[in-house]
N, C-alpha and C positions, 0 to 999 in steps of 0.2 A: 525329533522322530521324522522319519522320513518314508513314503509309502509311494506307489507308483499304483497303475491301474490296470496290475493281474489281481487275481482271484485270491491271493497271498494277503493284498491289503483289505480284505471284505472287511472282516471284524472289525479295522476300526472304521468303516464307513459307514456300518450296521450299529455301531456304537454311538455314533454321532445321529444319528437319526431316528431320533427319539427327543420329545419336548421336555420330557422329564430328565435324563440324564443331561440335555445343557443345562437342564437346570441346577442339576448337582455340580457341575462341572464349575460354574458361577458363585453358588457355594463355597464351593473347596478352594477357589482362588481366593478367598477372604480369609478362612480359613479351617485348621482341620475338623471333622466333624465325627460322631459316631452315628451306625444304621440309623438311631432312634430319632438322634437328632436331626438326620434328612429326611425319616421318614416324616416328622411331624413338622420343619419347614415345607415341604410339598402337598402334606395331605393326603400320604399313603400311607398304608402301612406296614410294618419294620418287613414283611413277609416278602414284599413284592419291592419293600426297596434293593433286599437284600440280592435278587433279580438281577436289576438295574446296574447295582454295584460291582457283578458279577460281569456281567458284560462291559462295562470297562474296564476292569481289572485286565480279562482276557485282548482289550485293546489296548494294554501296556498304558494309558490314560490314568487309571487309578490305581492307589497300592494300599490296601485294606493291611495293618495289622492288630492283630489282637493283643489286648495288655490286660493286665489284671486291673480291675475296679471294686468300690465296696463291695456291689452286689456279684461278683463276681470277676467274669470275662468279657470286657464288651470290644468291638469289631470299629476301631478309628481311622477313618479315609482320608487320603491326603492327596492332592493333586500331582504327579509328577513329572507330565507331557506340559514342556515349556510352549514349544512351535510344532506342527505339525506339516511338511513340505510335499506338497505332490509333486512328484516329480511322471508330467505328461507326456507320452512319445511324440516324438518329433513327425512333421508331416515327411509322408516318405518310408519310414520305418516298417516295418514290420509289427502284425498284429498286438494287441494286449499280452495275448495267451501265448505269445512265443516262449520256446523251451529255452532253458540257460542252465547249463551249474554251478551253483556258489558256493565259495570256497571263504568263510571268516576266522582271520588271523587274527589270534592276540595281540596288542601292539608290544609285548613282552618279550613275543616269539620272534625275535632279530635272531637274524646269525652272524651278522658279520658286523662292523661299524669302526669307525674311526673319528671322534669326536674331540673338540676341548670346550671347557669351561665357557659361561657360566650351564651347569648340568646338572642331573640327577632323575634320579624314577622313584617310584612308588606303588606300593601295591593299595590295596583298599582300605588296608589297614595301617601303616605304615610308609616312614621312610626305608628305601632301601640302601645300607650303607651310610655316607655321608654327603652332603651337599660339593658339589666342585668338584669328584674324584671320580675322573673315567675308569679306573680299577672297578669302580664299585656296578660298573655295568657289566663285569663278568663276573657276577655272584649268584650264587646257584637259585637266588631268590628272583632273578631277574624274571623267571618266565609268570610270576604272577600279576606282575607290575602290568598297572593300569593308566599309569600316566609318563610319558618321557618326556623330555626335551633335555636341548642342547645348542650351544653358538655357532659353533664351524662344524662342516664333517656331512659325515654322515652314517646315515642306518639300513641296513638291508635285511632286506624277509624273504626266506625262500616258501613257494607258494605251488601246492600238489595241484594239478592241472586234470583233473578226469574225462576230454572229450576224447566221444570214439572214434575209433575209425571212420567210422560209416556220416561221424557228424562235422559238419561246414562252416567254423567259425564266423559270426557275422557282425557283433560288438564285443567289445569287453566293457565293464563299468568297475570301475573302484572308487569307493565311496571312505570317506574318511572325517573323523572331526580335529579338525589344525588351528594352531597360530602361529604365532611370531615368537621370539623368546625374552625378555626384557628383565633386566633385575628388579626383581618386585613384580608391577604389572606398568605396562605405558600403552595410551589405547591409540598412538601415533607413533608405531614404531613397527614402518613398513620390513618385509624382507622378503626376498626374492627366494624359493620352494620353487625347488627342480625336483621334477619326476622321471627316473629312467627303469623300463622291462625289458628283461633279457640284454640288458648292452646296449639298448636304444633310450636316447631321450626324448620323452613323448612331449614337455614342453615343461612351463613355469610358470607357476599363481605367485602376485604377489600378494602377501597375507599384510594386511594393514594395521593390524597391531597386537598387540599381548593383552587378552581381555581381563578385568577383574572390577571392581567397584560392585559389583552383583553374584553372590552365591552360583554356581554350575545348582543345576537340576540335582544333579546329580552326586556331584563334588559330596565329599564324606563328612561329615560335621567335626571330625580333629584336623581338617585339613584348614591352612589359614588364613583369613582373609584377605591378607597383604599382598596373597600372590594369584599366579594367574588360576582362573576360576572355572573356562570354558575356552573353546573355541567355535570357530565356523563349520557347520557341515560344507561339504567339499566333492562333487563329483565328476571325477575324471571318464570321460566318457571316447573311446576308441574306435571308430566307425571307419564305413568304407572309403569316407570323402574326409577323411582327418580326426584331429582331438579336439576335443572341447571340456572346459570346465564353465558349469552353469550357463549351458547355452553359446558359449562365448569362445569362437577355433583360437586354440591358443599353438599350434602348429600343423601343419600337412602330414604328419604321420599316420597312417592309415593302419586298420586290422591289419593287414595284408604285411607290414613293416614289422612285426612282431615276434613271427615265428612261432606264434597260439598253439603251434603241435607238441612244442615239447614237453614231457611230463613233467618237469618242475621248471618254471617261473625262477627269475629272479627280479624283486620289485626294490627299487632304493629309492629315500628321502633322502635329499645332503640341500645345503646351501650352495650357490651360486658362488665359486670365486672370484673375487675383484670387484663382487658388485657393488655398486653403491647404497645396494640395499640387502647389508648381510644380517640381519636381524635375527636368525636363528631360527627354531623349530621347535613344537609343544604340540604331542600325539598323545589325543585324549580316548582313553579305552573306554569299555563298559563299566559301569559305576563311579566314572569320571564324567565332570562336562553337561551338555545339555542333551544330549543324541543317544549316552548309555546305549553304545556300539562298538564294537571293535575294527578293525580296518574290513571291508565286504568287497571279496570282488566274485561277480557276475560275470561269465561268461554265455553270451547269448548264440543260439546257434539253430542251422536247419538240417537235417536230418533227409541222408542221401536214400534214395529207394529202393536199394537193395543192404538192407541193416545187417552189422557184423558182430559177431560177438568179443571180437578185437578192443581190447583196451590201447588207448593213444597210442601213437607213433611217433 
């Protein structure tokens, strides 16, 4: 899970600030529990746990569901927030409270790609098609799919861009959970992940391995353990003075290099040719992974003084 410090990330900061809910939270990392049962570990009662529960729930932290029991229905809490990352503004930056529009894409919603082996997707329930078979990425089932990867190639998303006229592009941020690709899982199996918008290459993370020996938070309980389970949150960040991923300029491409006006974006994943670290690529959606996110991009922006009712240009 990842939050920054607008007004957006309150709930879970209000959620965490309470003695009683870490203490649930401590609880549920041992494991799952029902109202009654935290109520009468803490010393409350089911009333006021029921409260408690409710407010993490709403901070994406907890997931309460109801199953049938003897005496009925009772209400079983589970932990589901692995890591939690603030991501703090940089000194220099612009306020907390700055305005942005986010725009989150399925990582299903490719439009274009050119891939080989080793490959495949899936949605939340399911494989899609068969394993190794680039065909099977043009299947009408594609747009549910929660998980892709792939060896060579690559994938591209086109991405509706809503600033106005009147408004002054000042970052971009996309945010994404990645790996590497490996047969099975290898947690040393570098690869070099290029990122290019609109026709520019903003720069290249190398992903350090194909993770698995541990369950994704999120990962679906038919999905198997052999393979890969999770990746790294990842954000690409586009400022006036370059790129950065986590803090760290991975090239001089500047906002300004972009061309942020145009209404639709185009963003692509592909591997590095020739590199010595061609490892592949593993785009983990919502209800995949640890983060249960889809790809997020933020556009941050300032807002000129005489306002237009003009959509983009």
């Amino acid at each position: 899970m990842k939050i920054d410090t607008t007004l957006q990330s309150l709930p879970i900061y209000e959620a965490l600030a309470s003695n009683v809910r870490l203490q649930v939270i401590n609880l549920l990392a041992r494991q799952e529990m029902n109202i009654k049962e935290l109520a009468q570990a803490t010393g409350l009662s089911s009333a006021i746990m029921t409260m408690h529960v409710k407010k993490l729930e709403k901070a994406g932290i907890v997931q309460a569901t109801m199953i049938p029991s003897k005496g009925g229905i009772k209400k079983v809490c589970s932990l589901v927030a692995g890591t939690i990352t603030i991501d703090f503004p940089r000194k220099g930056e612009c306020s907390p409270g700055r305005a942005y529009h986010q725009t989150i894409v399925s990582v299903g919603h490719y439009t274009n790609f050119e891939i080989e082996p080793t490959c495949g997707l899936a949605t939340a329930e399911k494989v899609i098609g068969e394993f190794d078979e680039p065909r099977c990425f043009l299947d009408a089932e594609r747009f549910n799919a929660k998980i892709i990867w792939f060896s060579h190639g690559f994938i591209e998303y086109k991405v509706p861009n809503y600033l106005m006229k009147n408004e002054t592009p000042t970052e971009l941020e996309i945010s994404m959970e990645i790996s590497s690709e490996a047969p099975f899982t290898n947690q040393n199996w570098p690869s070099d992940i290029v990122f290019h918008l609109n026709g520019v290459e903003v720069g290249t993370w190398t992903s350090t391995g194909d993770f698995g020996g541990k369950r994704g938070n999120y990962t679906p309980d038919w999905w198997w353990d052999e393979v890969n389970q999770h990746g790294l949150l990842k954000v690409i960040k586009v400022t006036e003075n370059g790129t950065f991923i986590d803090g760290n300029q991975i090239s001089n491409v500047s906002i300004h290099n972009l061309n942020t006006r145009e209404k639709q974006w185009n963003f692509r994943i592909s591997i590095k040719e020739r590199s010595p670290y061609a490892g592949g690529v593993t785009l983990f959606g919502s209800d995949f992974g640890n983060y249960n996110q889809d790809l997020v991009f933020k556009l941050y922006y300032e807002q000129d003084e005489a306002p237009s009712t003009n959509a983009g240009i």
